[in-house]
C-alpha positions in Angstrom: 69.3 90.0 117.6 67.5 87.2 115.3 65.0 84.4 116.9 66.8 81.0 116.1 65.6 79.4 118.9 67.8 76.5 119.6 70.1 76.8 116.6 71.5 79.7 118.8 73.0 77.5 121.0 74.9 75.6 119.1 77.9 77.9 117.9 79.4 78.5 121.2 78.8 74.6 122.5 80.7 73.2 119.5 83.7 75.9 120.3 84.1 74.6 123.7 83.4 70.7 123.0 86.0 70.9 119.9 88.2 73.1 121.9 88.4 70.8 125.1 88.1 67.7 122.7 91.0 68.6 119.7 93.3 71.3 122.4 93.5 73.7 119.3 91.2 76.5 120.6 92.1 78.7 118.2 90.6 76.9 115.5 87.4 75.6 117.6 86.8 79.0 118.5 86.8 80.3 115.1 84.5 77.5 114.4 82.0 78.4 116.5 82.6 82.0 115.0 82.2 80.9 111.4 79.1 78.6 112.2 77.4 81.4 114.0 77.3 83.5 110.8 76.7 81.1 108.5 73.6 80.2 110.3 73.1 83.9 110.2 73.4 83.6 106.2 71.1 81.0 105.4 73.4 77.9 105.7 75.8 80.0 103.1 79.5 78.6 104.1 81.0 81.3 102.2 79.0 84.6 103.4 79.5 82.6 106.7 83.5 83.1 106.4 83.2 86.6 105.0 80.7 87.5 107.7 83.1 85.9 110.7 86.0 87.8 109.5 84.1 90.9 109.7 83.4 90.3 113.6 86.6 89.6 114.4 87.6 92.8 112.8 84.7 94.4 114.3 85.8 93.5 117.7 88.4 96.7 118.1 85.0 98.8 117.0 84.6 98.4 120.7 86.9 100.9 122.9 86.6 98.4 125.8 87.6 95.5 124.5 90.4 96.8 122.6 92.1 98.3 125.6 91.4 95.1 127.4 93.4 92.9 124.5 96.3 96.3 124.3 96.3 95.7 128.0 96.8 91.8 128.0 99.7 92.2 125.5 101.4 95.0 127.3 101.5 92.6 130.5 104.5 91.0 128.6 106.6 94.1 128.4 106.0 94.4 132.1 107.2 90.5 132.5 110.2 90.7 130.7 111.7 94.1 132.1 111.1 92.9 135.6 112.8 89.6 134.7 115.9 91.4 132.9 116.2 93.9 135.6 116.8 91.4 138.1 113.4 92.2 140.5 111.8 89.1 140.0 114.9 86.9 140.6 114.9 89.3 144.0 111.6 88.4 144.5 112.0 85.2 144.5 115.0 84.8 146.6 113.8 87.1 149.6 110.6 85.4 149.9 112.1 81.8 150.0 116.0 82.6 151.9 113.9 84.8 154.6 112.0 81.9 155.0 108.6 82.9 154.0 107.8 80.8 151.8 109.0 77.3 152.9 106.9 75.1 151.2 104.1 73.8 148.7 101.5 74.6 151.0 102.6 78.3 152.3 103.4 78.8 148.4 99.9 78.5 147.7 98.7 80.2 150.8 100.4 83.5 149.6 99.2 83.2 146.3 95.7 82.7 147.5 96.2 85.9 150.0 97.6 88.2 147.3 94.7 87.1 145.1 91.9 88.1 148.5 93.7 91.1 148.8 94.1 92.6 144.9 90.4 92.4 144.7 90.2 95.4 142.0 89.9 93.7 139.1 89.9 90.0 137.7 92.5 90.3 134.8 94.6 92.5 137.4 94.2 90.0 140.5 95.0 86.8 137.9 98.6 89.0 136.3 99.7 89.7 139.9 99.0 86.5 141.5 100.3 84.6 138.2 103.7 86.9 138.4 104.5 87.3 141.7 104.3 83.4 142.2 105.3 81.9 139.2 108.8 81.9 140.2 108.2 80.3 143.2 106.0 77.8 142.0 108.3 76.5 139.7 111.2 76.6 142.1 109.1 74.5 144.7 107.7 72.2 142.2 104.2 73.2 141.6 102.4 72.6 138.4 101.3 75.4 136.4 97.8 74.5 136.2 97.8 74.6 140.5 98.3 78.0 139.5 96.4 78.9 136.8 93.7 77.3 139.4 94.8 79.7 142.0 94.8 82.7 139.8 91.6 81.8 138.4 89.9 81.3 141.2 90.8 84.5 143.5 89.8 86.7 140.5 86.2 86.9 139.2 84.8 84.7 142.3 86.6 87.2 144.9 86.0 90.3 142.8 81.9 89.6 142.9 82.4 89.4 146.9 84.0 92.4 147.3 82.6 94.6 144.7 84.4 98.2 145.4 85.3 98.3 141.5 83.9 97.8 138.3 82.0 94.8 138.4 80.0 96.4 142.0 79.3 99.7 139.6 78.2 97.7 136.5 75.6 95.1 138.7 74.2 98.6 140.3 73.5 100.2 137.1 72.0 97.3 135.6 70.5 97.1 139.0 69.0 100.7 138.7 67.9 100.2 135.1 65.7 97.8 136.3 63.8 100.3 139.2 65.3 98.2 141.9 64.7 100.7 145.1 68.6 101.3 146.6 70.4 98.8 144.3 73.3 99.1 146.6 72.0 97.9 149.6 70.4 95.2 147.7 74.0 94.1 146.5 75.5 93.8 149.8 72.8 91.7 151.3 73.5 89.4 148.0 77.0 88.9 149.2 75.9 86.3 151.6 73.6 84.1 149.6 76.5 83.9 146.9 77.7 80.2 147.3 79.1 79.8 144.4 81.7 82.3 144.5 82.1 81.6 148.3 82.5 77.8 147.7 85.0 78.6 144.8 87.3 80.8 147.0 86.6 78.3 149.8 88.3 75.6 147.9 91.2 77.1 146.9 92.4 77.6 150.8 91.4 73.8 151.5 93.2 72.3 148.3 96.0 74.4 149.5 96.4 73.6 153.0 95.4 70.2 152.8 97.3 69.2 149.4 93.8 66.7 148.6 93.6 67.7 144.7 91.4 65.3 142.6 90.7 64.7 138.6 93.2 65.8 136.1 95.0 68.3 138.6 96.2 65.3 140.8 97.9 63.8 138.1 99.8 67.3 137.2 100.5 67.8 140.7 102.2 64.3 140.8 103.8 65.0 137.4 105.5 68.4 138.9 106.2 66.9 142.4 107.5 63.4 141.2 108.8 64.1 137.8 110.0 68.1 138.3 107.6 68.9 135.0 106.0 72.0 135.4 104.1 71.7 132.5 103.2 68.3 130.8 105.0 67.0 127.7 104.0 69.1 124.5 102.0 71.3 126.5 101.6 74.9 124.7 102.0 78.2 127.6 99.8 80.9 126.6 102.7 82.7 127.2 106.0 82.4 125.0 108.9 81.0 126.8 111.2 83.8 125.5 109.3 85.9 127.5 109.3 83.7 131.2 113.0 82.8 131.0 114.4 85.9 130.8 117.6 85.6 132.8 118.5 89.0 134.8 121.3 90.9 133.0 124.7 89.7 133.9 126.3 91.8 136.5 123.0 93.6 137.9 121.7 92.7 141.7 118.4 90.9 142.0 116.9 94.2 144.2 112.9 93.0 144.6 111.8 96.6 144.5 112.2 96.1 140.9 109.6 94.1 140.7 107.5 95.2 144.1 107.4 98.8 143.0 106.4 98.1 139.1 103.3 95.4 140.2 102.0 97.9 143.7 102.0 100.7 140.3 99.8 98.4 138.9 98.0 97.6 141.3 97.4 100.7 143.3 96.8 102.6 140.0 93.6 100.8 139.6 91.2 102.9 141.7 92.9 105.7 140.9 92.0 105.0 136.9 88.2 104.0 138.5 87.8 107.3 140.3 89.1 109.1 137.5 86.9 107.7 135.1 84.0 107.7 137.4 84.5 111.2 137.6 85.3 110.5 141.7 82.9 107.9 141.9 85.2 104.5 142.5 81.9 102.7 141.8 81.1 104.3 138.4 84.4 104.1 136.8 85.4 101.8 133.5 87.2 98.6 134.2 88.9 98.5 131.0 90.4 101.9 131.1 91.5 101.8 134.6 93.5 98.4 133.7 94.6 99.8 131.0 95.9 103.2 132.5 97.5 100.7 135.3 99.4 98.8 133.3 100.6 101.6 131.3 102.0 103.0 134.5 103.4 100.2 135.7 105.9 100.0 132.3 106.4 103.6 133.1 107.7 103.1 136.4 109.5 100.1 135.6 111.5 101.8 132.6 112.2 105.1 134.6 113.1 102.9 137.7 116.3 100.9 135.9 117.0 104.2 134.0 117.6 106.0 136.6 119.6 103.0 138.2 121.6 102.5 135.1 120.4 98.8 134.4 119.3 99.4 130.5 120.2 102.2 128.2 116.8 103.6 126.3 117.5 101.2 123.3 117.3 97.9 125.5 114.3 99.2 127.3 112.3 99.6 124.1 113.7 96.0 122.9 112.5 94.5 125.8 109.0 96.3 125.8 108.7 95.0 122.2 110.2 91.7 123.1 107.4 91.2 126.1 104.6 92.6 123.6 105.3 90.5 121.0 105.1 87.1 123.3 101.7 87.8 124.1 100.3 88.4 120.6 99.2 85.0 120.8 97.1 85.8 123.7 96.1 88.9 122.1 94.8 87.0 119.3 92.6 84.7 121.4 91.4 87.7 123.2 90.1 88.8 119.9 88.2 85.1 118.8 86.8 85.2 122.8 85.3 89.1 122.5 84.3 87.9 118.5 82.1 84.4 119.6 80.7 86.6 122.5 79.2 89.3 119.9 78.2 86.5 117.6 76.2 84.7 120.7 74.6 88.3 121.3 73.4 88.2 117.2 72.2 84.6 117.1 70.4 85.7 120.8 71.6 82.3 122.6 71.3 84.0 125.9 67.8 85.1 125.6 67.1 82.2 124.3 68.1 79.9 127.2 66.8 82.3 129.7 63.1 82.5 128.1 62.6 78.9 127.7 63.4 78.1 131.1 61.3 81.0 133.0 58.6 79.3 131.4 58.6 76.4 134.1 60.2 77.9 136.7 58.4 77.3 140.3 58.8 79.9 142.6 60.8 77.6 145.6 63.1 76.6 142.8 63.6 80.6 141.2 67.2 80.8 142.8 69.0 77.3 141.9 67.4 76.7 138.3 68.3 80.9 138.0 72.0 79.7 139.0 71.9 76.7 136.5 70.5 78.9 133.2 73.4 81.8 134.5 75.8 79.0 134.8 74.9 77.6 131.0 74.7 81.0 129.5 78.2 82.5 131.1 79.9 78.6 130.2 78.4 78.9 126.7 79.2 82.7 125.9 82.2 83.4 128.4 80.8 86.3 129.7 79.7 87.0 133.4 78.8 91.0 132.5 76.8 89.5 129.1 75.1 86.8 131.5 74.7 89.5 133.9 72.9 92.1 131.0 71.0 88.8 129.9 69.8 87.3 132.9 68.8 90.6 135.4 66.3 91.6 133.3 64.5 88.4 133.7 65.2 87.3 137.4 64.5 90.5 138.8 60.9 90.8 137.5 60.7 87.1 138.4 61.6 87.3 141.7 59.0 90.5 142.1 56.2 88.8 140.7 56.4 85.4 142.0 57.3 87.1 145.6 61.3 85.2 145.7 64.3 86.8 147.7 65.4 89.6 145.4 68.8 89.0 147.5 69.2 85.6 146.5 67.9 85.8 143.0 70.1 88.3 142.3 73.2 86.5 143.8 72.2 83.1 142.4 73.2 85.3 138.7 75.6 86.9 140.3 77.2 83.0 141.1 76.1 81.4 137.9 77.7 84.2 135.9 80.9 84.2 137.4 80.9 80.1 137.4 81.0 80.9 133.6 83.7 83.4 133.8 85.8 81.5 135.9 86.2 78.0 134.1 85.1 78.7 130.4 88.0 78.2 127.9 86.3 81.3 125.7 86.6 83.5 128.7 88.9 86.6 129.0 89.9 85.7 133.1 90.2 82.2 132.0 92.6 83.0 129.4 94.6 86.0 131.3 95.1 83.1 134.4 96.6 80.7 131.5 98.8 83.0 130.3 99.6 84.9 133.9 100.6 81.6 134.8 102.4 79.7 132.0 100.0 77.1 131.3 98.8 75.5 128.2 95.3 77.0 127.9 93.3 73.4 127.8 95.4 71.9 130.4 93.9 74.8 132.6 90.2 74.3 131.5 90.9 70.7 132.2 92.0 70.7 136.0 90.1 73.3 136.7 86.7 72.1 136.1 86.5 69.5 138.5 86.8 72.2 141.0 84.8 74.6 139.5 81.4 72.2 139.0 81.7 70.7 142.9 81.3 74.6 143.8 78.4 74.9 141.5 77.2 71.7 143.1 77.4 72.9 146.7 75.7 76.3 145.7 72.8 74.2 143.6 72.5 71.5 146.9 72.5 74.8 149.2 69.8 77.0 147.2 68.0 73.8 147.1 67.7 73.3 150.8 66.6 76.7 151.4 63.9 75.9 148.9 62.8 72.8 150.6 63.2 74.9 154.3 
């Protein structure tokens, strides 16, 4: 890590201003990328280029990240062969002629319930919510970004609340590196002193039930209610559309265990990956592995499933896996520039940075909202709640000690700012997988789902605030 000071900052802010500015994220984010370096090589454009290259190459040196981007491509095999088979077309149909799902608002109240209740993982809980109720969404009118807001939201911001999976076991380890006395108990009395991630859940269920959307995502609901456009004019899906208008075969019947059985694989195979790789510790398992191995099983029940019922012979199972993979190398490409800026950040130290200049004139009363803030900019700037996490414990836990502040609160006013980061940065991995879970052009998602996302942060920063004055 090199001391740059506040030349570290600047790579990862241009990515997201030119990305939200020009809607071409690719290129913004390999902007950033290539400014990083050349900063890195004495202002030399070309070593710059040479040297960005190598990190995006440099990203599958890392096991977990390349079975997170093989797991994000694979999703699309598991779309299309529930869509051919006829499961999600079952889905659909048994959910809206039994008259569950009747309208807008009890669409969005089951999307917000499956994402409470698949609190596993956040790339898991955004594909599930995203598949399940994309069908229905568009049936009943609902813009994609509503989604992509739903999806978003009940993923990292839930997943921190209820932490029986990875992201509990990685804040306890980072937790016990830094000699906290029974980190565990010390996360669960966090929970309550989150706000942010309770505000951000929060909202979801009142947008939903009282239909009062503001900012950009009033105007896309209007568009999909008045108009019947899903999706704005020219908007790009992160998610082909040869691979979400799949028709069901001719002549099969839409059965919705095709699709039930394939997604509760997924879902339920989760923990089991977890407690395998935590050697029967759920709490000490990998996240990447366990989504990987769940998604892998899903495929494998899906394709044994129509076998067996006669749907596909073995060639039109592989064409479809391939078909489904090969729509989400876009995604899978992005993946690769959001893992590649995050490493570069780490290099240039831009956390470190951030979080050192502003423990220098931090009061204690004010340790838990201005801790939230520096989380919040770090995880915004980076996309990374684990890196803001790694970044900022080490800091606020010693802080909090020494200047005699809740360790509780400090350590869920990270906690909130790093997942503020993860859930509405257009470099992070949940913010892309909800994009591309849910159809929706990438930008349009960032877009109308900010608003949201900074009143949240605002409640938590008015709420830390009072306790401070209290």
């Amino acid at each position: 890590m090199t001391d740059l000071g506040w030349l570290s900052i600047l790579p990862p802010v241009l990515a997201i201003v030119l990305a939200i500015w020009t809607k071409q994220v690719y290129l913004s984010l390999f902007f950033g990328i290539w400014f990083g370096w050349t900063i890195l090589a004495s202002w030399n454009p070309i070593a710059g280029l040479r040297d960005a290259l190598d990190s995006c190459i440099n990203v599958f040196s890392d096991a977990g990240s390349t079975r997170v981007i093989l797991f994000s491509a694979l999703v699309g095999a598991l779309i299309t062969l529930t869509q051919r088979s006829g499961g999600m077309e079952g889905f659909v149909n048994m959910m809206t002629q039994r008259g569950l799902v009747k309208s807008r608002k009890t669409a969005g109240l089951m999307a917000w319930l499956i994402g409470v209740c698949v609190f596993v993982e956040s790339s898991i809980t955004c594909l599930v919510v995203g598949s399940v109720s994309r069908p229905i969404f568009d049936r009943l009118k609902i813009s994609r970004e509503k989604l992509a807001y739903i999806c978003d939201s009940t993923s990292a911001p839930i997943c921190i609340l209820i932490p029986l999976n990875a992201w509990g076991a990685y804040i306890i380890g980072l937790l016990a590196k830094e000699d906290v006395a029974r980190p565990v108990a010390v996360l669960i009395a966090a929970i309550p002193f989150n706000f942010y991630a309770i505000a951000a859940a929060a909202m979801v269920l009142y947008i939903v039930l009282t239909g009062r959307d503001f900012g950009p995502m009033a105007k896309a609901e209007h568009r999909a209610r008045e108009l019947g456009k899903v999706l704005r004019d020219g908007a790009e899906p992160m998610i082909s559309t040869d691979v979400i208008a799949i028709e069901t075969k001719p002549g099969l019947p839409p059965r919705p265990i095709n699709m039930i059985v394939p997604i509760a694989t997924m879902v339920l195979m989760m923990p089991v990956g977890l407690l395998i790789t935590g050697k029967g510790n759920l709490m000490e398992g990998s996240g990447s592995t366990a989504v990987f191995w769940a998604v892998l099983a899903a495929i494998t029940v899906a394709c044994g499933m129509y076998l067996a019922q006669k749907f596909f012979t073995l060639r039109e199972v592989m064409d479809l896996t391939m078909k489904g993979i090969g729509g989400l190398v876009p995604l899978a490409i992005l993946m690769i520039l959001a893992f590649s800026i995050g490493s570069t950040c780490k290099v240039l130290g831009t956390g470190p940075y951030v979080a050192g200049v502003a423990s220098q004139w931090v009061h204690p009363n004010l340790v838990p909202p201005l801790v939230f803030l520096i989380a919040c900019f770090i995880a915004f700037s980076t996309g990374t709640s684990w890196g803001t996490f790694a970044i900022m414990l080490p800091i606020a836990i010693p802080m909090a000690t020494i200047m005699d502040v809740s360790l509780p609160m400090t350590l869920a006013a990270v906690l909130g700012g790093g997942v503020f980061g993860d859930h509405c940065s257009p470099i992070s991995d949940t913010t892309i997988v909800s994009s591309m879970a849910s159809a929706s052009d990438h930008i349009d998602h960032v877009r109308t789902q900010l608003p949201y996302a900074l009143t949240a942060a605002s409640i938590a920063v008015t709420i830390y605030l009072i306790i401070a004055i209290v």
